[in-house]
C-alpha positions as CSV (number, residue, x, y, z in Angstrom):
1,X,-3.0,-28.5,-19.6
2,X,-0.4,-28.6,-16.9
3,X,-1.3,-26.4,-13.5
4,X,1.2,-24.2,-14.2
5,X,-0.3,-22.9,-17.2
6,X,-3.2,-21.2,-15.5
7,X,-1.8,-19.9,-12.6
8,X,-3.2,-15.9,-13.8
9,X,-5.8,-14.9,-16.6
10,X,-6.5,-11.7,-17.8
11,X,-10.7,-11.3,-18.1
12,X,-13.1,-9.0,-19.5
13,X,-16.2,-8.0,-20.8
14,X,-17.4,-5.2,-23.3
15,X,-21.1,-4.4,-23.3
16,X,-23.8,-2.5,-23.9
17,X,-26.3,-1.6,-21.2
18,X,-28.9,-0.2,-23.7
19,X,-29.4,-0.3,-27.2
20,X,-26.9,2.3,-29.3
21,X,-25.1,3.4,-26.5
22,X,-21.6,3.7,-26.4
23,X,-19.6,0.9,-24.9
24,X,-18.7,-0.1,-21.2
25,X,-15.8,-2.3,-20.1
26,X,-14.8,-4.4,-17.1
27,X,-11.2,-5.9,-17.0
28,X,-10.1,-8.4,-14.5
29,X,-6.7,-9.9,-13.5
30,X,-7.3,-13.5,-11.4
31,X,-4.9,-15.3,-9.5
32,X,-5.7,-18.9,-9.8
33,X,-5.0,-20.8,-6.3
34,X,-5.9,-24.0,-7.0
35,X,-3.3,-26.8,-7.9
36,X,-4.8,-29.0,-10.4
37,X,-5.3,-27.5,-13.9
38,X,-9.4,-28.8,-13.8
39,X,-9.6,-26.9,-10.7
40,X,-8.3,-23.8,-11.8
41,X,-10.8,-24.3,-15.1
42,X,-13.3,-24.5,-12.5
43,X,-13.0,-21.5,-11.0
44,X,-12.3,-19.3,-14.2
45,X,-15.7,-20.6,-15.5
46,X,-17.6,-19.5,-12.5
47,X,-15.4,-15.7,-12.4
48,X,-16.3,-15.3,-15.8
49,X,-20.4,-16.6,-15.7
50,X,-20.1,-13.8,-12.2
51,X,-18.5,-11.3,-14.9
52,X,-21.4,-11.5,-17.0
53,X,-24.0,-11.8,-14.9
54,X,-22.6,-8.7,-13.0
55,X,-22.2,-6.2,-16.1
56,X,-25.6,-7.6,-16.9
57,X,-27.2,-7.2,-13.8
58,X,-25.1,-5.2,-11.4
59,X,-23.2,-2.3,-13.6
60,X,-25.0,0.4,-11.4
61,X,-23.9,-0.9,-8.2
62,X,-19.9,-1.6,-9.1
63,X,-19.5,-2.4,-5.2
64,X,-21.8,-5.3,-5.7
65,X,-20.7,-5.9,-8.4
66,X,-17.2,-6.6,-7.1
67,X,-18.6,-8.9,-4.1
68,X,-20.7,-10.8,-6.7
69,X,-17.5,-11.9,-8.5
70,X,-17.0,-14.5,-5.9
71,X,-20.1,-16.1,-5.9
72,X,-20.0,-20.1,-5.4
73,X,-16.5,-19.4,-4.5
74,X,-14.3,-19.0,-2.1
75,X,-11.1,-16.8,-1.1
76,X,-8.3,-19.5,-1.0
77,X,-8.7,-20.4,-4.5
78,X,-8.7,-16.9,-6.7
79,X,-7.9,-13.7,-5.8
80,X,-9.1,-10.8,-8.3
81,X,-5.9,-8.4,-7.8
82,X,-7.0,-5.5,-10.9
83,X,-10.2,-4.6,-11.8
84,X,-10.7,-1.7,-14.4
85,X,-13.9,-0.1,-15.2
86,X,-14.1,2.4,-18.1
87,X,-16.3,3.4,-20.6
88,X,-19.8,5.2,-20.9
89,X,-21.4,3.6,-17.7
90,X,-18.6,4.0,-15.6
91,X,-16.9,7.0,-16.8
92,X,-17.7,8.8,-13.3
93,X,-15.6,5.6,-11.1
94,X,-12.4,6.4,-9.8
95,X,-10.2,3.0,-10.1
96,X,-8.6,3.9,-7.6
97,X,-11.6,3.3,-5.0
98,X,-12.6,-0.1,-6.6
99,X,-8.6,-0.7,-5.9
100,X,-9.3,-0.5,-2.3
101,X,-12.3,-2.0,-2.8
102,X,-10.7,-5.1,-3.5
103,X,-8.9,-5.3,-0.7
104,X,-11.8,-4.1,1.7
105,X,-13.5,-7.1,0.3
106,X,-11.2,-9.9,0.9
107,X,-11.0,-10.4,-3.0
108,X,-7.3,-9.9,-2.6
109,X,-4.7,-8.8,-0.4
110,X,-3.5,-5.9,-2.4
111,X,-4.0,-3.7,-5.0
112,X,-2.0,-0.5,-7.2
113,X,-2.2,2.3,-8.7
114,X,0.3,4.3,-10.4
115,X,0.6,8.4,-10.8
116,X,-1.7,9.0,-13.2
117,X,-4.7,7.2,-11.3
118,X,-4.1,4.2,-13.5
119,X,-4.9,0.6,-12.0
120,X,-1.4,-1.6,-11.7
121,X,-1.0,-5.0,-11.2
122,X,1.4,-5.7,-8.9
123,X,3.0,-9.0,-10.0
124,X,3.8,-6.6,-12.7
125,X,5.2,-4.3,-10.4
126,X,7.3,-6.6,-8.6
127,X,8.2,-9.3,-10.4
128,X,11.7,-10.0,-10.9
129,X,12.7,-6.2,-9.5
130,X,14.5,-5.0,-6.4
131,X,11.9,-3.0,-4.2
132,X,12.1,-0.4,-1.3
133,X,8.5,0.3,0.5
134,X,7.6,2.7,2.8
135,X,4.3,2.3,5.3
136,X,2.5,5.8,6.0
137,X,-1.0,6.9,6.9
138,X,0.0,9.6,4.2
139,X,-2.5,12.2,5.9
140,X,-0.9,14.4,4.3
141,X,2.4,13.1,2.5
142,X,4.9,15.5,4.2
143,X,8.3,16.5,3.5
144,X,9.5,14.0,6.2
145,X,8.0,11.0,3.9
146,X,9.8,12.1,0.8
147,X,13.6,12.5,3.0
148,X,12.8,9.1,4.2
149,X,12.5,7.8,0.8
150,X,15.6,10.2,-0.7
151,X,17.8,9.0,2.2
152,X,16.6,5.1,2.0
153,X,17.0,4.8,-1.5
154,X,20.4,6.4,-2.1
155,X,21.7,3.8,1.0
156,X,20.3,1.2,-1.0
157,X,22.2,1.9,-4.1
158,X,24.9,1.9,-1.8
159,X,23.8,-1.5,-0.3
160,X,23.3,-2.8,-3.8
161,X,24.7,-1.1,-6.9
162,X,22.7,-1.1,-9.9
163,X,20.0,-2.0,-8.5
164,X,17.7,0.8,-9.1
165,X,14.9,-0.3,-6.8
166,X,11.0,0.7,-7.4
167,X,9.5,2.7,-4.9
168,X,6.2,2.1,-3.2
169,X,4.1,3.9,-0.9
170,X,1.8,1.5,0.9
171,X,-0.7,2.0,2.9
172,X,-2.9,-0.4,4.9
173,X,-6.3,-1.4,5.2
174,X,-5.8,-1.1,9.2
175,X,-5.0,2.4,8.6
176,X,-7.8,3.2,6.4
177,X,-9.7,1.8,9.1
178,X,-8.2,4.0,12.0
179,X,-12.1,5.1,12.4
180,X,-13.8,2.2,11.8
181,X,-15.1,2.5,8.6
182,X,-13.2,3.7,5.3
183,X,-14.2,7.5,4.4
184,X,-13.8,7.7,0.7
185,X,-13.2,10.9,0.6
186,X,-10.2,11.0,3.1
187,X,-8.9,8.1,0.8
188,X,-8.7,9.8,-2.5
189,X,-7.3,12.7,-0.4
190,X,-3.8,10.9,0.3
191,X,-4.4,9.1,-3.6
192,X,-4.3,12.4,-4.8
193,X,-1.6,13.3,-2.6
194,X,0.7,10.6,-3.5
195,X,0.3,11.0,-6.8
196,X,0.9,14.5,-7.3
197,X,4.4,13.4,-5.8
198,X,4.2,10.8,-8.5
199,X,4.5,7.7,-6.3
200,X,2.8,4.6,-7.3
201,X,0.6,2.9,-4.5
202,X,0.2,-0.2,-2.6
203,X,-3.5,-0.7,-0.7
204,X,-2.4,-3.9,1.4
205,X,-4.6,-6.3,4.4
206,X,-1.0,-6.8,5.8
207,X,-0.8,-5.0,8.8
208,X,2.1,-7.4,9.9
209,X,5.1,-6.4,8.0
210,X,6.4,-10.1,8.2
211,X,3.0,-10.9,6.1
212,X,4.4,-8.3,3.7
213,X,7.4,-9.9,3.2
214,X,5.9,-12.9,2.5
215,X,3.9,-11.1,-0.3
216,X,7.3,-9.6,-2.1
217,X,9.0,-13.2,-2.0
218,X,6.3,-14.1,-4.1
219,X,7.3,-12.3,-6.7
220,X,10.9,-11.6,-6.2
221,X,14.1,-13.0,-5.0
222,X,16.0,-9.5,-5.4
223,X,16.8,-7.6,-2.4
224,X,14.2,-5.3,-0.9
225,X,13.9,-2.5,1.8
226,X,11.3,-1.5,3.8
227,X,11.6,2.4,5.2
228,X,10.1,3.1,8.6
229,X,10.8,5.8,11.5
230,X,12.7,5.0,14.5
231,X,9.3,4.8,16.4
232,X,7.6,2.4,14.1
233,X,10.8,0.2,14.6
234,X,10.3,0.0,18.3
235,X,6.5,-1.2,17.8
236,X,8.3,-3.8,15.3
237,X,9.9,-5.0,18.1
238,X,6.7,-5.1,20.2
239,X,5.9,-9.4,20.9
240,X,1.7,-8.9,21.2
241,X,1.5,-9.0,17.7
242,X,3.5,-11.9,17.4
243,X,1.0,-14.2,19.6
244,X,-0.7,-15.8,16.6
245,X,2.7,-17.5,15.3
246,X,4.0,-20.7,17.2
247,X,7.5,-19.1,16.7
248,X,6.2,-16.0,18.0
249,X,8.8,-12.8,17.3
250,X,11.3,-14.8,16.6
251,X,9.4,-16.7,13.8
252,X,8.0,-13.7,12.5
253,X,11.4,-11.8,12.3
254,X,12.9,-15.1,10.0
255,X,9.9,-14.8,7.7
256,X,10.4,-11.0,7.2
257,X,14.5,-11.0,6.9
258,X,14.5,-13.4,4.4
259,X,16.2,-13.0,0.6
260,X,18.6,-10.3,2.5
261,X,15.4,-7.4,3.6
262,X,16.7,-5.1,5.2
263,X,15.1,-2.1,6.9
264,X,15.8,1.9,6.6
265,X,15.7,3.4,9.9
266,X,15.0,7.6,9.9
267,X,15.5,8.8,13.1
268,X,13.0,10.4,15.2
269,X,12.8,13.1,17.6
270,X,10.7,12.2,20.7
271,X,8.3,14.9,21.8
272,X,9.1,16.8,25.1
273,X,12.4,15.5,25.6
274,X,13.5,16.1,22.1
275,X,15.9,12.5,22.9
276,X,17.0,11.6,19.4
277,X,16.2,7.8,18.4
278,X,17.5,5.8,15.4
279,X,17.9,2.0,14.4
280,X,20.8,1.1,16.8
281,X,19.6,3.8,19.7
282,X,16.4,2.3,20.2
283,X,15.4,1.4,24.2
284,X,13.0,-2.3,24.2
285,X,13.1,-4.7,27.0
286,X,16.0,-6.4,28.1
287,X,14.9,-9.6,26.8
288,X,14.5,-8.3,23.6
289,X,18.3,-6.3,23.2
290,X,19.8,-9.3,22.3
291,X,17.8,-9.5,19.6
292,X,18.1,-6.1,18.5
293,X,22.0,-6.0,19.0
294,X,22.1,-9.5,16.3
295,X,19.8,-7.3,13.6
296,X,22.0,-4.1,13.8
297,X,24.8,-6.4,13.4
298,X,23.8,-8.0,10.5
299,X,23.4,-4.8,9.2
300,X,19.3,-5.5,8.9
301,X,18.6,-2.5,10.3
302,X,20.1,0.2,8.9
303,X,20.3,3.8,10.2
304,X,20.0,6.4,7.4
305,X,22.7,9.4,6.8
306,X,22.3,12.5,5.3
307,X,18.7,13.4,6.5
308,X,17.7,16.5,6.8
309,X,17.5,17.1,10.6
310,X,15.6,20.3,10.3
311,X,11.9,18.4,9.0
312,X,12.2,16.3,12.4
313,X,10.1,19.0,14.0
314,X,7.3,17.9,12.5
315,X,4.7,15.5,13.2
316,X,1.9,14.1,11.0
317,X,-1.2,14.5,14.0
318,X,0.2,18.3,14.4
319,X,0.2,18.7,10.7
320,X,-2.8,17.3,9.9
321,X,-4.7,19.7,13.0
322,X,-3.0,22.8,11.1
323,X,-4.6,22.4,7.9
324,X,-8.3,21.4,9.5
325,X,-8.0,24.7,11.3
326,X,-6.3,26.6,8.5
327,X,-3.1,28.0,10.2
328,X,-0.5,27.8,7.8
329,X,2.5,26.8,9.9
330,X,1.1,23.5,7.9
331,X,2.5,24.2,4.8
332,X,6.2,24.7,5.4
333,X,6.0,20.7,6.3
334,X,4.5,19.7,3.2
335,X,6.3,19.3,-0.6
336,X,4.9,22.5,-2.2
337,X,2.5,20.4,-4.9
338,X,1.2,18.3,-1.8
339,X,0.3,21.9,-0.9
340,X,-1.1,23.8,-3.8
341,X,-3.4,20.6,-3.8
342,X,-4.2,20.9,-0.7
343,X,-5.2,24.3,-1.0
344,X,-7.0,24.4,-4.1
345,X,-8.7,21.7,-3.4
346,X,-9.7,21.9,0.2
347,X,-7.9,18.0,0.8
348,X,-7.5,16.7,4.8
349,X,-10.5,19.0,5.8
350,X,-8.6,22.7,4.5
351,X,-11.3,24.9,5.0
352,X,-11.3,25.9,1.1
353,X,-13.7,22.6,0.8
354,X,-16.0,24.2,3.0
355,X,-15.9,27.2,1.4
356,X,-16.6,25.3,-2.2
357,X,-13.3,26.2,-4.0
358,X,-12.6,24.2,-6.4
């Protein structure tokens, strides 16, 4: 069996935790990273005698269930990148949290979902497919997210025609952990967000975007975008997260312009002095300018038209503070499903929780 043959395996078990009751399944989707093809044998054996054991053993608990998947293993040789629990013991888990709990974990370094709360894989997602991401907290997804995404993709069509690209909202682990630990609840809060704006859903560890651009090669050679605010650009642009890398920014900026990336710049309206900032406006140090000048010119980063100047008002922190204390200047800044869900279901803290609406 050549190497190549095993490189991903699709694994499951169906079972019954008690005699006569219905059935319970567990799918997986493993990404083999060993080289040789008795290696990679290795290590599907041991997954699947973990599978066993766990739906055995561990279908109470599916967190430990998860962590015990990668027992007598370790995390440069497989990464688990679906898992998908249904039936009658697990007809009460969201797939969506043992998504992000496979990131959490370390068992891979990034998970989907689609709209419809549905686990994706996302080789399936990317392969072979031109792609345009935007990063967010998403706390709440505002109307300033979805211009971003209207104005990035329709300059991307113009970029490259025909290329209808998917869109992705990702959001990171680091940003799930603003707090220090992940609150569930404020997770499925933006899920269900993003999905009533039907947007499918990256949970990545790649707080570096460079690192995500190494992710997308693996999967495609078309071109892809990545959408940011003019303010995120400027931390871009910031060398202390660089330090790791013997190449430092300039390293990290060849891995993440590679295979033609470009990035969507939406301008953004600085607090107080209401000084407008975009991709080629954008004030670093002068050692960096250079730098800057070479990417503009190259048209990497590219400033987006046709946005609608009157959303740059708002601000996510402001937003968010609105609906926690139920003044509903909040909800001019949100899509109206974003805010019907909001409201009906008390999401980001909206009082309506407290109150128990459902």
């Amino acid at each position: 069996m050549h190497a190549a043959e095993l490189l991903t395996r699709r694994l499951g078990i169906r079972f019954q935790a008690a005699p006569l009751e219905p059935e319970s399944e567990i799918v997986l989707h493993v990404r083999l990273l060993d080289v040789e093809a008795q290696q990679q044998q290795e290590v599907l054996g041991i997954v699947g005698v973990n599978l066993v054991y766990g739906a055995a053993f561990l279908h109470e608990d599916p967190d430990t269930l998860l962590a015990s998947l990668f027992d007598g293993l370790s995390r440069d040789r497989v990464e688990i990148d679906l898992v998908d629990f249904s039936g009658h013991r697990f007809s009460q888990i969201d797939n969506r949290v043992m998504s992000l709990r496979l990131v959490q974990l370390g068992l891979a370094p990034v998970a989907a979902f689609g709209p419809d709360a549905e686990v994706l894989l996302p080789a399936d997602l990317l392969h072979g497919k031109s792609v345009l991401v935007e990063r967010g907290r998403f706390r709440p997804v505002t109307r300033v997210h979805v211009d971003m995404i209207r104005c990035a993709n329709a300059r991307f069509l113009r970029d490259v025609p025909g290329e209808e690209p998917v869109v992705l909202a990702e959001i990171t682990m680091r940003n799930l952990l603003a707090d220090g630990e992940v609150d569930l609840r404020d997770f499925l809060d933006r899920a269900d967000a993003l999905c009533a704006m039907g947007y499918r859903v990256l949970i990545s560890d790649y707080f570096e975007y460079w690192r995500l651009a190494d992710y997308l090669a693996r999967f495609t050679d078309k071109p892809a975008g990545l959408v940011m605010g003019a303010n995120s650009l400027r931390d871009l642009f910031d060398e202390r997260y660089y330090q790791e890398l013997p190449g430092g920014i300039l390293e990290a900026f060849g891995r993440l312009f590679r295979n033609d990336l470009r990035i969507y710049v939406y301008p953004y309206l600085e607090p107080g002095t209401q000084k407008l900032t975009g991709a080629h406006a954008l004030e670093l140090p002068p050692a960096l300018q250079a730098l800057h000048q070479f990417l503009c010119e190259r048209d990497a980063l590219v400033p987006m038209v046709g946005y609608d100047r009157s959303l740059l008002r708002f601000y996510s922190p402001d937003i968010l503070d609105a609906i926690r204390k139920a003044d509903d200047t909040w909800v001019e800044a949100v899509p109206t499903p974003v805010a019907r869900l909001i409201r009906s279901r008390g999401l980001f803290g909206h009082p309506s929780r407290r109150r128990g609406e459902s």
